[in-house]
N, C-alpha and C positions, 0 to 999 in steps of 0.2 A: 720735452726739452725745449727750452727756448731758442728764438731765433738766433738771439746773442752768443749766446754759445753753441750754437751749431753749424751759422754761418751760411745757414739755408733762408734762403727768401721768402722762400713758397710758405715759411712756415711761422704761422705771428708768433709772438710772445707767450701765448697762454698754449701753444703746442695746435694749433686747427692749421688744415693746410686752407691758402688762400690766393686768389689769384694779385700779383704786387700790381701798385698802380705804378703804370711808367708817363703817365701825364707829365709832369715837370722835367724828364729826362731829355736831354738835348738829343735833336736828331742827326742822328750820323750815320754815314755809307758803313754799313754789317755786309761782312762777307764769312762764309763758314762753309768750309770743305771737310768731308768723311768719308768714308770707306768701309768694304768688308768684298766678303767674297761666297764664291758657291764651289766648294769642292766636288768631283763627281770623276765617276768613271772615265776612264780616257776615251771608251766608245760613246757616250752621251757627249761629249765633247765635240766628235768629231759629225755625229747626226747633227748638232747647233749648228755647226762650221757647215755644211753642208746643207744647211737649209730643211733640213730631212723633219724636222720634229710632227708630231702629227696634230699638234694648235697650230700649228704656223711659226711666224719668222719669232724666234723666240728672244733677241736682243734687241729691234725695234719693238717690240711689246712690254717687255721690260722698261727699255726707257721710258714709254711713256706712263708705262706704271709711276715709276719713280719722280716724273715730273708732276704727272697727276695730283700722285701722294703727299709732296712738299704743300700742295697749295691746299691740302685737304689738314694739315697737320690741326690745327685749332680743334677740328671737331674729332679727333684721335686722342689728343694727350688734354687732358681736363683744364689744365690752369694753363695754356699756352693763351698766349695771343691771337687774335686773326691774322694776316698780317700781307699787308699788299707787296708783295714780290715781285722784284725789278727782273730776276733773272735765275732759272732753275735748268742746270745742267747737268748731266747721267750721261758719263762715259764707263761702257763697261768694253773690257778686253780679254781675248783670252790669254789662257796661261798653262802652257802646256805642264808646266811643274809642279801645278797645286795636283795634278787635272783639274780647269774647272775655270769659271768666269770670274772677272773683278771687276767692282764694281768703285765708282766715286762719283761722287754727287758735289754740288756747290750750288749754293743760295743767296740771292746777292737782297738787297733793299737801301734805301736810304729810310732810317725810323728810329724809334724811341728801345728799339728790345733788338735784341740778338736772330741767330738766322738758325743757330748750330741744331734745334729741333728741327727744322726741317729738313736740311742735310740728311740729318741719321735718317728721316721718317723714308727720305727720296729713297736710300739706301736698301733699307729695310724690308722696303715694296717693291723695289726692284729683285733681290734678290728671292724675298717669295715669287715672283712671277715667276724667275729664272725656275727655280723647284716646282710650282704649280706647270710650267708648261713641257719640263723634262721629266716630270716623277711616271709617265708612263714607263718610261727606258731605264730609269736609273730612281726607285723610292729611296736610296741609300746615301744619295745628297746632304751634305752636309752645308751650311750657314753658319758661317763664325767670321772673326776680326771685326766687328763694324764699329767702329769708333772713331772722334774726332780727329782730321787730323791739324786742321787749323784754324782760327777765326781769328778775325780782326775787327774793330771798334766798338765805341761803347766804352763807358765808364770802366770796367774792368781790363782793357788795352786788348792787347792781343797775347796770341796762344798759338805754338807751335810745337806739335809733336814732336820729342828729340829723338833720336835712334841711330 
C-alpha cells in the first residue's frame, strides 16, 4: 500500500519500510509523555513497598531501567532515530487499586523527530524490570495500559489524550 494512502511514513511509495529523512525538518523543543502499569498481587505489592524483594530496591531499578531504555530506543525499534535527549523521566507510584505500580515516562529534546518512541520504550523497560525483579513472589503480573499520553512539537502540533 502506498504511503499516500496510508499516511504512514516509514512507508515509501512502492510499499518498503524506510527510515524518513528529517534533515530539512525545523528544530523544535519535542516533549512526549506515556504510561502503563504492572498489576500484581496486593502481597507483591506490599514486599515492593517494603523494600523486601529479593533483587533489591525494585522501583530505583526500574527507573533507571526506563531511563536507560529511552536512550538506548534507536538500537530497539529499526527505523527510529538516534536521538540526543535533553531530559528522561520515570516516575512510577503505587496503586493500591490496580494492586500494582504505575508507571510514566517523559522525554524531552530540542530536534528535528519526535520523543514519543522513547516515552513508550522508557515505559515498557520499566515495567519489565518491575515483573523481572517481582516474578519470584508474584509470575502472575500483569503489564498492560502503556500508551501515549501527550506529545507536543513538530510539524504535526500536539497530542493530548482525552478521557
Amino acid at each position: 500500500m502506498a504511503a499516500e494512502k496510508t499516511g504512514l511514513t516509514h512507508i515509501t511509495a512502492s510499499g518498503e519500510a524506510h527510515m524518513v529523512d528529517v534533515g530539512e525538518k525545523a528544530e523544535t523543543a519535542r516533549v512526549a509523555t506515556a504510561e502503563g502499569h504492572v498489576r500484581m498481587n496486593p502481597e507483591t505489592l506490599e514486599l515492593i513497598r517494603q523494600g523486601n524483594a529479593k533483587k533489591g530496591d525494585v522501583i530505583a531499578t526500574a527507573r533507571l531501567a526506563g531511563i536507560m531504555a529511552a536512550k538506548q530506543t534507536a538500537n530497539l525499534i529499526p527505523l527510529c532515530h538516534p536521538l540526543m535527549l535533553t531530559k528522561v523521566s520515570v516516575d512510577i507510584s503505587e496503586d493500591d487499586a490496580l494492586p500494582g505500580l504505575r508507571v510514566t515516562a517523559t522525554a524531552k529534546l530540542t530536534g528535528r523527530t519526535g520523543v514519543e518512541m522513547e516515552a513508550l520504550t522508557a515505559v515498557s523497560v520499566a515495567c519489565l524490570t518491575i515483573y523481572d525483579m517481582a516474578k519470584a513472589a508474584d509470575k502472575a503480573m500483569e503489564i498492560s495500559g502503556i500508551r501515549l499520553l501527550e506529545k507536543s512539537g513538530g510539524k504535526s502540533g500536539d497530542f493530548r489524550r482525552e478521557e
